[in-house]
TIVO-208555 format. One record per residue (C-alpha): residue number from 0; x, y, z; residue in one letter. Coordinates in steps of 0.2 Angstrom, whole numbers, plus 2048, in hexadecimal, padded with zeros to 3 digits. Each point is the difference from the previous one (the first is absolute). Layout:
! TIVO-208555
<r><pos>NUM</pos><u>X</u><v>Y</v><w>Z</w><code>a</code></r>
...
This chain:
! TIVO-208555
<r><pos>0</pos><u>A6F</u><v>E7E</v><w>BCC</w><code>x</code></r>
<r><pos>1</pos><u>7FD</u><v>813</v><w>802</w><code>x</code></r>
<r><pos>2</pos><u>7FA</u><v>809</v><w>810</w><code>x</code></r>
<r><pos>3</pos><u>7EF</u><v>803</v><w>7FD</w><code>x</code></r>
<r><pos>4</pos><u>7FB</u><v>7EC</v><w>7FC</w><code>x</code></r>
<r><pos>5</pos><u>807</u><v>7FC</v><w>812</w><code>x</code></r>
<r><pos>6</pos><u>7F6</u><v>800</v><w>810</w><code>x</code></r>
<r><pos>7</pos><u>811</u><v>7FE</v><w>80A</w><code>x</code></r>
<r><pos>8</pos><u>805</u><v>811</v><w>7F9</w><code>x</code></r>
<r><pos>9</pos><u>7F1</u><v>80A</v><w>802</w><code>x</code></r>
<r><pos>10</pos><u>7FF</u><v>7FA</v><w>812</w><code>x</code></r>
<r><pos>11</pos><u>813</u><v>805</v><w>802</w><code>x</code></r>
<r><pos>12</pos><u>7FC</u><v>812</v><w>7F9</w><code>x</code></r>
<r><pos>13</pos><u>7F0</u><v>801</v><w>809</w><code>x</code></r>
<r><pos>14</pos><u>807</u><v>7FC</v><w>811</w><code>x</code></r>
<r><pos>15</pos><u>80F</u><v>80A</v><w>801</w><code>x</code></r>
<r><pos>16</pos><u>7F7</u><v>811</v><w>7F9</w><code>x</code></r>
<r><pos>17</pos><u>7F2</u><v>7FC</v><w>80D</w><code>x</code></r>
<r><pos>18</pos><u>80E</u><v>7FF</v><w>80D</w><code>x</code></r>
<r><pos>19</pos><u>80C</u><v>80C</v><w>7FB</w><code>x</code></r>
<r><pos>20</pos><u>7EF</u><v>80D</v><w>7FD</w><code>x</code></r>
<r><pos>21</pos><u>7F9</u><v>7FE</v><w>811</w><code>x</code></r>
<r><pos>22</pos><u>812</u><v>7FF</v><w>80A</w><code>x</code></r>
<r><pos>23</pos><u>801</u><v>813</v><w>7F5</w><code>x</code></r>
<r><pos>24</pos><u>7EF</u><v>805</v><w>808</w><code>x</code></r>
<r><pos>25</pos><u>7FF</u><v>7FC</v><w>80F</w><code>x</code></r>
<r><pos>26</pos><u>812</u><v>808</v><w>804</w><code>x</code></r>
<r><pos>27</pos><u>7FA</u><v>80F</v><w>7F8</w><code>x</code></r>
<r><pos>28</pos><u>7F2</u><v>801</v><w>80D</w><code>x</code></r>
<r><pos>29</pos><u>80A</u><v>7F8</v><w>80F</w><code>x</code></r>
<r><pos>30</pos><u>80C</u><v>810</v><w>7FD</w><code>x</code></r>
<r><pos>31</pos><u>7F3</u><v>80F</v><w>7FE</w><code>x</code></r>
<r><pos>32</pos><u>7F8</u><v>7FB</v><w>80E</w><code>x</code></r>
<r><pos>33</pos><u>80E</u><v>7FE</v><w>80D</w><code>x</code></r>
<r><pos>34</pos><u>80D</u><v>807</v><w>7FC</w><code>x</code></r>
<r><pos>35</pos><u>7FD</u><v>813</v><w>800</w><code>x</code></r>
<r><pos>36</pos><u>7F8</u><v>7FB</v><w>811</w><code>x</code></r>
<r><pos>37</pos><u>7EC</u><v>801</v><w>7FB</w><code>x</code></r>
<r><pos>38</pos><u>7FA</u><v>7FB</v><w>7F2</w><code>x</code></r>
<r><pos>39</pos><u>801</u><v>80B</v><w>7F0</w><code>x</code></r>
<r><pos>40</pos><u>7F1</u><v>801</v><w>7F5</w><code>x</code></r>
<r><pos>41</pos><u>802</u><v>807</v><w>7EE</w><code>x</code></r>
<r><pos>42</pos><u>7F1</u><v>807</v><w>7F5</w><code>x</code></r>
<r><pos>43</pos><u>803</u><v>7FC</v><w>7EF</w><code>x</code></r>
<r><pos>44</pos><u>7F9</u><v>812</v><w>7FC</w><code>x</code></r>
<r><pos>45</pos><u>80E</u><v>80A</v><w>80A</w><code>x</code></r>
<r><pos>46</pos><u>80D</u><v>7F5</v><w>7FA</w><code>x</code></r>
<r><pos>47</pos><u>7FE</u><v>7FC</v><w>7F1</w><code>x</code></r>
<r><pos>48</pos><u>80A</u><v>80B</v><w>7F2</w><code>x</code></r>
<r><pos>49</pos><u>807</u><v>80B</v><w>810</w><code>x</code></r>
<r><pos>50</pos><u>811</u><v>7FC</v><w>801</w><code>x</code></r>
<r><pos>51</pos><u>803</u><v>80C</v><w>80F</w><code>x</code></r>
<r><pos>52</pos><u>7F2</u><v>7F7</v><w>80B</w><code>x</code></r>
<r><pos>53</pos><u>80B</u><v>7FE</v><w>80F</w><code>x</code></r>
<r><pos>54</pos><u>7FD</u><v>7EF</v><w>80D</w><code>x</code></r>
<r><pos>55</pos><u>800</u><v>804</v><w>812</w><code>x</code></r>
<r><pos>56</pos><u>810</u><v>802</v><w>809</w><code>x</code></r>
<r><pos>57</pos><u>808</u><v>7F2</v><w>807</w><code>x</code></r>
<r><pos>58</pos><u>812</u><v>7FC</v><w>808</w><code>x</code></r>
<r><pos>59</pos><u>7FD</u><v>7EF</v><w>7F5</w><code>x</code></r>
<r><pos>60</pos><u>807</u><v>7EF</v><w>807</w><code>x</code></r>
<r><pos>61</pos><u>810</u><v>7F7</v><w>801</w><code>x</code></r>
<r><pos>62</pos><u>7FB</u><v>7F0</v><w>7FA</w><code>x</code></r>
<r><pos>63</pos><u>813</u><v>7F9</v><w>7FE</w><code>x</code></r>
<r><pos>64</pos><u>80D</u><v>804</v><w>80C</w><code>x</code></r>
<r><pos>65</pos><u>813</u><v>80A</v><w>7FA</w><code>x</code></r>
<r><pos>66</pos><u>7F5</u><v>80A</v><w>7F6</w><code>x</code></r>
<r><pos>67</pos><u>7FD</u><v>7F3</v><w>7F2</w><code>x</code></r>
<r><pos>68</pos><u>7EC</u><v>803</v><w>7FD</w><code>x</code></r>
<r><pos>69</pos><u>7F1</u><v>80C</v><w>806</w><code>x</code></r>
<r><pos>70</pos><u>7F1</u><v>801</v><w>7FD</w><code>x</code></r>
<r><pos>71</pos><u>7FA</u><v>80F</v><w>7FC</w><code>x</code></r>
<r><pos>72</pos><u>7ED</u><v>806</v><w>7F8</w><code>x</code></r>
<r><pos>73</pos><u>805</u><v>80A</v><w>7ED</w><code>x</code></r>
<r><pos>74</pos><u>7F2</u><v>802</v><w>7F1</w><code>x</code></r>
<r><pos>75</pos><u>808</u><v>7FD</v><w>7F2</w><code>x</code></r>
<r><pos>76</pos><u>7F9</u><v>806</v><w>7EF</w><code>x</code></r>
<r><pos>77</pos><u>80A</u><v>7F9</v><w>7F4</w><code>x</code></r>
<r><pos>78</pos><u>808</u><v>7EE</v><w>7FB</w><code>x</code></r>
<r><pos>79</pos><u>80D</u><v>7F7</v><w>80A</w><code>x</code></r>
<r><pos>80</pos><u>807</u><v>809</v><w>80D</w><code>x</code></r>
<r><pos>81</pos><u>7F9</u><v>80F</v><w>7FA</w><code>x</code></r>
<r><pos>82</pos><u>805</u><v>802</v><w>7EE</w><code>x</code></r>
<r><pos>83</pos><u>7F5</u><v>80A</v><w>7F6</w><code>x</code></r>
<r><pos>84</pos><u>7F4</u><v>80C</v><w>80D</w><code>x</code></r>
<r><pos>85</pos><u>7F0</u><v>802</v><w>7FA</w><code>x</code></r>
<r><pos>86</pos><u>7FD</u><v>7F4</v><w>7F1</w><code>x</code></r>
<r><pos>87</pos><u>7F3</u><v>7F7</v><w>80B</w><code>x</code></r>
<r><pos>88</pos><u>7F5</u><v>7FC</v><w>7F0</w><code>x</code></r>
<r><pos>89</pos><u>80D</u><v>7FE</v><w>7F6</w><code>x</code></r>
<r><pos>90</pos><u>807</u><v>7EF</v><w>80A</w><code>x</code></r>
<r><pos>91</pos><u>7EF</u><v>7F9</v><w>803</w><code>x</code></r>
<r><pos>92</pos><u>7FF</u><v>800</v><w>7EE</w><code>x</code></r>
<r><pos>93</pos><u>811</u><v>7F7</v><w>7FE</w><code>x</code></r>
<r><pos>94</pos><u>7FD</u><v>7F4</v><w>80F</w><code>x</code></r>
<r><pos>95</pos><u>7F1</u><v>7FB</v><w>7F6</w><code>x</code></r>
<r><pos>96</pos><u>80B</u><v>7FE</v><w>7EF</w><code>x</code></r>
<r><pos>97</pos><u>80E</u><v>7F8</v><w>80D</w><code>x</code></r>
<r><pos>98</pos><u>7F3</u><v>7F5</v><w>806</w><code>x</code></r>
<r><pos>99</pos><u>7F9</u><v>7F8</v><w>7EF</w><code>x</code></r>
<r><pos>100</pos><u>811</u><v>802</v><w>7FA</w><code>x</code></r>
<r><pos>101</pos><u>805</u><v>7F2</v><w>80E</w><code>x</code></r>
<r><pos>102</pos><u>7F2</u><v>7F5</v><w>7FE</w><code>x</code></r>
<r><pos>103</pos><u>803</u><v>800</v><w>7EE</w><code>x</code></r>
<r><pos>104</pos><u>812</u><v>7FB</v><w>801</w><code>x</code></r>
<r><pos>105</pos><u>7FB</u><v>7F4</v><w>80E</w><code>x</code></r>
<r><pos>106</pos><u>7F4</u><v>7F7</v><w>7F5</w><code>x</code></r>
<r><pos>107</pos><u>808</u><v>7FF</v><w>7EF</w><code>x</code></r>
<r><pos>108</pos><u>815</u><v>801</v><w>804</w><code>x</code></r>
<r><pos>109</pos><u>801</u><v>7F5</v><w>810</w><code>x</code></r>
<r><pos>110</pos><u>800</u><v>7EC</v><w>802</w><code>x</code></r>
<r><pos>111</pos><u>7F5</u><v>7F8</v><w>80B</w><code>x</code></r>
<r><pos>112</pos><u>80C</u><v>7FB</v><w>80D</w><code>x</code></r>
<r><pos>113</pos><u>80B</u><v>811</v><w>7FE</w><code>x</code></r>
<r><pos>114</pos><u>7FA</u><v>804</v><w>811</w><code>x</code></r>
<r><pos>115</pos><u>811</u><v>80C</v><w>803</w><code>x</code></r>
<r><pos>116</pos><u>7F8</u><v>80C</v><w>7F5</w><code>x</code></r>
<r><pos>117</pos><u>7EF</u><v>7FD</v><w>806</w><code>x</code></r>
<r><pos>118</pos><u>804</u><v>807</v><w>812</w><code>x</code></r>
<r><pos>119</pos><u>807</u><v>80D</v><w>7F7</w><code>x</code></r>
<r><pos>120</pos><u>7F2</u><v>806</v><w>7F4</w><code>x</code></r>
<r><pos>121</pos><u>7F5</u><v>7FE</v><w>811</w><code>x</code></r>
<r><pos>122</pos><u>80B</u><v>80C</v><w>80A</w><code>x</code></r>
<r><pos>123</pos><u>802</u><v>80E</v><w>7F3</w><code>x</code></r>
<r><pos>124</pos><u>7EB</u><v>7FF</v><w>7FD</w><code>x</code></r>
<r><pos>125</pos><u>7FE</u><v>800</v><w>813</w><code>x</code></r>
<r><pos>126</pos><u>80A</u><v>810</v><w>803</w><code>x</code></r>
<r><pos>127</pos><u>7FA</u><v>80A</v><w>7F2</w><code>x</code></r>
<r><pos>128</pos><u>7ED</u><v>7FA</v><w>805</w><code>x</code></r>
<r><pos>129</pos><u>804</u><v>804</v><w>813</w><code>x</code></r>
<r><pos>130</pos><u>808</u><v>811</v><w>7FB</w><code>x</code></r>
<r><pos>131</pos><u>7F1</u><v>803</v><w>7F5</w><code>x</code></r>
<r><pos>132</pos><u>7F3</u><v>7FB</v><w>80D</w><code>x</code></r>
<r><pos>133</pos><u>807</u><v>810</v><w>809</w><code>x</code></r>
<r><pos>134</pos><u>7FF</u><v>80A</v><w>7F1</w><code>x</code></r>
<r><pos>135</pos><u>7EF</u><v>7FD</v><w>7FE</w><code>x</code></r>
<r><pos>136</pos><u>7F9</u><v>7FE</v><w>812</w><code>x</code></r>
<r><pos>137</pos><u>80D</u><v>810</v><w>809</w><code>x</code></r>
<r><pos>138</pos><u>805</u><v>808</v><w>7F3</w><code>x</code></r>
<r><pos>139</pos><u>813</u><v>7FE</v><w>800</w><code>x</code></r>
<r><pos>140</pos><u>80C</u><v>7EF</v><w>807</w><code>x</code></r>
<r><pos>141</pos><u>802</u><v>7FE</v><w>812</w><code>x</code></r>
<r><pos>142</pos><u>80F</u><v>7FF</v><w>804</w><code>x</code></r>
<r><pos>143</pos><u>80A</u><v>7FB</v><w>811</w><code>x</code></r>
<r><pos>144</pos><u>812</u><v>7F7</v><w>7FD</w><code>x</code></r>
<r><pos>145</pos><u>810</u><v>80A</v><w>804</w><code>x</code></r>
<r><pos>146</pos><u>811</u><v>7F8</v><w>7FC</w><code>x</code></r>
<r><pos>147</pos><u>80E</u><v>808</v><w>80B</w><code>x</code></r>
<r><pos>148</pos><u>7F8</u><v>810</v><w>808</w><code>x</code></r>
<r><pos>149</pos><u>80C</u><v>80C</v><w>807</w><code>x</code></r>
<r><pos>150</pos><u>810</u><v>7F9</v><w>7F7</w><code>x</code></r>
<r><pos>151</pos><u>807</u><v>80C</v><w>7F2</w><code>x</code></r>
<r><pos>152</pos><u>809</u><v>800</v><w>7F2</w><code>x</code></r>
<r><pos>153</pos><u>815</u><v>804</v><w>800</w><code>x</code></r>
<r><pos>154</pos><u>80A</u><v>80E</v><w>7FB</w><code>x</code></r>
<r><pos>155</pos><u>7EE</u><v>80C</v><w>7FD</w><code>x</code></r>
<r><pos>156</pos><u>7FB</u><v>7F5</v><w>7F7</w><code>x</code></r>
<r><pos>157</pos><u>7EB</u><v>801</v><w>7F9</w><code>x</code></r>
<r><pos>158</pos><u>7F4</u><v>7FA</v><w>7F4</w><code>x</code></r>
<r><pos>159</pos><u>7F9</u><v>80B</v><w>7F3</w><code>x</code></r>
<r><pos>160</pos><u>7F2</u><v>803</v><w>80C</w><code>x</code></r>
<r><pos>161</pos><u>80B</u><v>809</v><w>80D</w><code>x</code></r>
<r><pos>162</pos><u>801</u><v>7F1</v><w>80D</w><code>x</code></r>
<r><pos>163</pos><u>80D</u><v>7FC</v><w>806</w><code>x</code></r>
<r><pos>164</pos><u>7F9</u><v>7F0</v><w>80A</w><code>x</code></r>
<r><pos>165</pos><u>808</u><v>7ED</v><w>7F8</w><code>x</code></r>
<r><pos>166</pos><u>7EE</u><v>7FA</v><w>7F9</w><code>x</code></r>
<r><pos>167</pos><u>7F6</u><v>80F</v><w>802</w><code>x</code></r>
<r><pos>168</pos><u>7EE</u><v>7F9</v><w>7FA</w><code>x</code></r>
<r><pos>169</pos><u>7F2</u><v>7F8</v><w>809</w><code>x</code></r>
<r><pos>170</pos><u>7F8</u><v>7F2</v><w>7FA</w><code>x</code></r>
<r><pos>171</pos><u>7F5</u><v>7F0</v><w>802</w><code>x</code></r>
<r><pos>172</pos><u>7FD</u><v>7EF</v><w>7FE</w><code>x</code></r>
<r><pos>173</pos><u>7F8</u><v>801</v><w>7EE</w><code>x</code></r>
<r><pos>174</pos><u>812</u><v>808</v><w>7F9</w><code>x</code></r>
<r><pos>175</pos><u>808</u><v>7F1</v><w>809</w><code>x</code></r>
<r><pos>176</pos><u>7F5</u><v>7F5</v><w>7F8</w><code>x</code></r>
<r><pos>177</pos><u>802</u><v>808</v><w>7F0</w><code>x</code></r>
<r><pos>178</pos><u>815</u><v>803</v><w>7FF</w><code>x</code></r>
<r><pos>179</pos><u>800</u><v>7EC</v><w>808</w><code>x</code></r>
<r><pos>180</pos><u>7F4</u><v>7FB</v><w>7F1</w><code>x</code></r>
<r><pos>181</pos><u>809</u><v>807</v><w>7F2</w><code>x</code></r>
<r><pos>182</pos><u>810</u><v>7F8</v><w>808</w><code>x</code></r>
<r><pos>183</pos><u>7F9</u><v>7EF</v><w>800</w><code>x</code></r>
<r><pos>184</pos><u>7FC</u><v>802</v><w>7EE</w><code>x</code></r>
<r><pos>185</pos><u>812</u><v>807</v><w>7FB</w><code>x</code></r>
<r><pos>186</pos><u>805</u><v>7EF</v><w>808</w><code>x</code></r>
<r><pos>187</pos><u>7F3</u><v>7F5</v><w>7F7</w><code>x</code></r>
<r><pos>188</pos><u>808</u><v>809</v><w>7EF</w><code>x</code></r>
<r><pos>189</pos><u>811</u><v>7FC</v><w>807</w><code>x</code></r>
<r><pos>190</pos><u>7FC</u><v>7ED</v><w>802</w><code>x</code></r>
<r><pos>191</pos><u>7F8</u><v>7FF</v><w>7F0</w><code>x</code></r>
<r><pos>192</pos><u>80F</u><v>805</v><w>7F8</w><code>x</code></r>
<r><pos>193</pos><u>809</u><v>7F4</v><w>80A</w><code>x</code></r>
<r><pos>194</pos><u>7F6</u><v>7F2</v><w>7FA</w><code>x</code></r>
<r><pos>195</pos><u>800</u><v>807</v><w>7EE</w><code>x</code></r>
<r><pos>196</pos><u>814</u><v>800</v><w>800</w><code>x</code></r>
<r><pos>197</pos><u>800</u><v>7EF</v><w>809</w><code>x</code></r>
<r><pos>198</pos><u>7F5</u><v>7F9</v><w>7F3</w><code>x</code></r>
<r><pos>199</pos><u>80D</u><v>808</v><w>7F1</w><code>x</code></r>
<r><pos>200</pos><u>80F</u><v>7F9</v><w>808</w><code>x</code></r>
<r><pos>201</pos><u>7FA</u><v>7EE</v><w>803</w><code>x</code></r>
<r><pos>202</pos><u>7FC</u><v>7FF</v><w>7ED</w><code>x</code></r>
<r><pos>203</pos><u>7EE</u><v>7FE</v><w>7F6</w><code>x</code></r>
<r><pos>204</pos><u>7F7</u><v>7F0</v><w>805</w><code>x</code></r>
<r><pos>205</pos><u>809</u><v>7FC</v><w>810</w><code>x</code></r>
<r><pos>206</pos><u>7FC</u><v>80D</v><w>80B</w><code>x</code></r>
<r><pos>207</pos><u>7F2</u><v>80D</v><w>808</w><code>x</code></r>
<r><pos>208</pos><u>7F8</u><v>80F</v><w>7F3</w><code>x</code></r>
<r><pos>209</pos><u>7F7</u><v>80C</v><w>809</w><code>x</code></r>
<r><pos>210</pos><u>7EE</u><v>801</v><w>7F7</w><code>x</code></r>
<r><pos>211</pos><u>7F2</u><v>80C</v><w>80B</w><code>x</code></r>
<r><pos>212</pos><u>80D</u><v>801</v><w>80F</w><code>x</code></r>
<r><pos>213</pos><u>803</u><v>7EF</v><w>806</w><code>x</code></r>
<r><pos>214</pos><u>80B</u><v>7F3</v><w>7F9</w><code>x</code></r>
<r><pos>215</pos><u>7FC</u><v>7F3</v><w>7F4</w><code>x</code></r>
<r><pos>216</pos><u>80D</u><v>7F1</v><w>802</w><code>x</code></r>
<r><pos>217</pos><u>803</u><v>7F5</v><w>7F1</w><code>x</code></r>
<r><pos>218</pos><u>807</u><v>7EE</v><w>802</w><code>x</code></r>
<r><pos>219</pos><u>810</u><v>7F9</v><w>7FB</w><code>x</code></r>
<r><pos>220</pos><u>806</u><v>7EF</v><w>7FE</w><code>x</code></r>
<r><pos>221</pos><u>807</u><v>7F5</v><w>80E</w><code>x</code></r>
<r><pos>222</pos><u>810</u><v>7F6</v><w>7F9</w><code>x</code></r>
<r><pos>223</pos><u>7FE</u><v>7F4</v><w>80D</w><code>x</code></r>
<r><pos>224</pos><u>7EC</u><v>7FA</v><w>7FB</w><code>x</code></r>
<r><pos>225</pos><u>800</u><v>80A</v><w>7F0</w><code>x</code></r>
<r><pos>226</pos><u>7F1</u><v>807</v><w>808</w><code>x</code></r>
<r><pos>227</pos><u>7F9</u><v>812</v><w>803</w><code>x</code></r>
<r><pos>228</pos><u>805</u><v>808</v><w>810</w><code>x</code></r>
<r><pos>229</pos><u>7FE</u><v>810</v><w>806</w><code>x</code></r>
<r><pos>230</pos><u>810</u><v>80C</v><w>7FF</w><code>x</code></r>
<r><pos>231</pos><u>808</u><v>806</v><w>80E</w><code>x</code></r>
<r><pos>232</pos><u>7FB</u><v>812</v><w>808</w><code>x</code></r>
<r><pos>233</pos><u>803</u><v>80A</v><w>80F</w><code>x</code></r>
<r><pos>234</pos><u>7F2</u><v>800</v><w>80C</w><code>x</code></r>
<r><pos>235</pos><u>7FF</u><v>813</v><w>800</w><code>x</code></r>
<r><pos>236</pos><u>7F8</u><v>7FE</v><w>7F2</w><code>x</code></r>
<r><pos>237</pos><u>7EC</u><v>802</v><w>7FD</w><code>x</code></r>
<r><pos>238</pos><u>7FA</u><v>7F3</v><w>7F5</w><code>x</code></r>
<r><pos>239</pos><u>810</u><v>7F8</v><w>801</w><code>x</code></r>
<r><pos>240</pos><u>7FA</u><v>7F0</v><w>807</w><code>x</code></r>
<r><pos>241</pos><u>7F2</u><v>7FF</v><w>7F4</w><code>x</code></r>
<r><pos>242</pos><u>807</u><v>7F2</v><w>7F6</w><code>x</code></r>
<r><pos>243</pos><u>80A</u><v>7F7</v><w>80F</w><code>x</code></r>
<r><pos>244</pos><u>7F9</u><v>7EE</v><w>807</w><code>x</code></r>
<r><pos>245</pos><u>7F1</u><v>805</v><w>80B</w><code>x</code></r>
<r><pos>246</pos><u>804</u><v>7F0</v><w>80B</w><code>x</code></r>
<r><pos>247</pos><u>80B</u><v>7EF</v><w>7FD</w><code>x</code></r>
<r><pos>248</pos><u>7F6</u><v>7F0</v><w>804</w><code>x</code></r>
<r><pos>249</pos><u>806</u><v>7ED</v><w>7FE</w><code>x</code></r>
<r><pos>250</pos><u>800</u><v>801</v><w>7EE</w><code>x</code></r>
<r><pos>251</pos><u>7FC</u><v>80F</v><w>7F9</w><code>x</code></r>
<r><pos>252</pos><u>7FF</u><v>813</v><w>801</w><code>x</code></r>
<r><pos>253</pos><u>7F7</u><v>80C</v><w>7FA</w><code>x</code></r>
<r><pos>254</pos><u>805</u><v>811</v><w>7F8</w><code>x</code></r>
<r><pos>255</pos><u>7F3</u><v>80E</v><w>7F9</w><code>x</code></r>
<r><pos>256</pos><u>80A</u><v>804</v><w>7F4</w><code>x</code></r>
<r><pos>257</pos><u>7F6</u><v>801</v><w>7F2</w><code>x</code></r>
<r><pos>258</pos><u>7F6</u><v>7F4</v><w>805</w><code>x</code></r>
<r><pos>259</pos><u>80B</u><v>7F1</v><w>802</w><code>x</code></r>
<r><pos>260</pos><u>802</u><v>7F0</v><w>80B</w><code>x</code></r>
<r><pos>261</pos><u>812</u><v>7FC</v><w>801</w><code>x</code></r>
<r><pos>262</pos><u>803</u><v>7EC</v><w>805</w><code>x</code></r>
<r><pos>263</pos><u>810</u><v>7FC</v><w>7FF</w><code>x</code></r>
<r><pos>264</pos><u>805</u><v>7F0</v><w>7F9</w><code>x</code></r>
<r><pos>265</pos><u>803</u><v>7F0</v><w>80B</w><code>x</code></r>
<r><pos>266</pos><u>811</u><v>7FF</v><w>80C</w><code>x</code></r>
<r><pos>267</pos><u>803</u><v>815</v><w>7FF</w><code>x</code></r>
<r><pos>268</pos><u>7FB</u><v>807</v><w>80F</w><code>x</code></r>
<r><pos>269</pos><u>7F5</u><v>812</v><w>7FD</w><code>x</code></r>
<r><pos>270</pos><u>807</u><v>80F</v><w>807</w><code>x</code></r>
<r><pos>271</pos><u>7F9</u><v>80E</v><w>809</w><code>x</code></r>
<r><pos>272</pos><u>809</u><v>80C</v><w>7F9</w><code>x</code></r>
């Protein structure tokens, strides 16, 4: 069954982009109004399109010990950690294409119980509408997260921009959000493939296909009761207990797959398997 028929996976895609959006938020405005030391207020008209508005100066925070994170108040108006300055139209415009892209693929190219990939889809729509909340409420992405101040690069090293710091880009949680969301949906791919070559090697008929990213497990033949019984498969699996016994009573047990009841015949004990 596809995505958009199931209540399950709505709820699933609604709860964790409601989460994940207000979590970006709220930090967002946690951070601009303690960390510089007073709140900063931004006006939409004096930032907006003005990449050299400046922020008020602030020493910033030491938010993890040995120099591993500060916080530290930066406007960004580009992408992800500052790619592309001063395209602010031009990303709302793609978060919106992003945005109906994702539902699309979540509604039409994801199973109902593919769940991996709808935490995934939620995360990647909750960064980019965080980060385009800013875009449309500031003016440009507020940003606050800094990996390793203070530690740089070996041997002169530098980036292209002429820093020479290990990870000189400030970010927030909506890029977390989104790099974490596309990961999640790399490994949903990669498990699909799994299940796909699993489903080859076992052989046509007595194994799982992958059909709308789950598995679909066909019966094979039990020598013992000359009965269908579910194959065995891995429990890493999703679907792949579709088609095993649900539970095993005194004298029968009962398997979804395709529909059956299997009974096995008097004197041979069912298996849970």
């Amino acid at each position: 069954m596809q995505a958009w028929r199931s209540p399950r996976a709505w709820a699933v895609l609604a709860l964790t982009f409601a989460a994940a959006l207000a979590l970006d938020l709220f930090t967002k405005e946690w951070a601009f109004r303690t960390v510089a030391g007073q709140p900063v207020e931004l006006d939409y008209s004096e930032v907006a399109g003005n990449p050299s508005y400046s922020l008020p100066w602030h020493p910033g925070v030491r938010a993890v010990p040995s120099d591993l994170l500060d916080f530290r108040l930066v406007l960004n108006h580009g992408a992800v950690f500052g790619i592309g300055q001063g395209r602010g139209a031009l990303f709302i415009a793609f978060t919106v294409l992003a945005v109906a892209t994702a539902l699309w693929v979540f509604g039409r190219h994801t199973g109902a119980r593919s769940h991996l990939s709808h935490v995934g889809l939620a995360l990647v729509l909750a960064g980019g509408i965080g980060n385009m909340v800013d875009r449309v409420s500031v003016g440009a992405v507020r940003d606050f997260l800094h990996l390793f101040p203070r530690r740089e690069l070996p041997f002169g090293l530098h980036w292209p921009g002429g820093s020479d710091e290990w990870f000189p880009w400030v970010f927030n949680v909506a890029d977390m959000e989104l790099i974490a969301g596309m990961l999640l949906l790399m490994l949903a791919v990669h498990l699909n493939e799994r299940r796909a070559a699993m489903a080859a090697a076992i052989g046509p008929g007595t194994g799982p296909r992958v059909e709308n990213n789950r598995a679909l497990v066909i019966c094979k033949n039990d020598p013992a009761t000359r009965r269908p019984v579910p194959p065995r498969l891995p429990p890493w699996i999703p679907g792949g207990d579709d088609c095993r016994p649900a539970s095993v009573r005194q004298d029968h047990a009962r398997s979804r797959c395709r529909g059956r009841v299997l009974r096995p015949r008097a004197g041979v004990r069912a298996s849970s398997a």
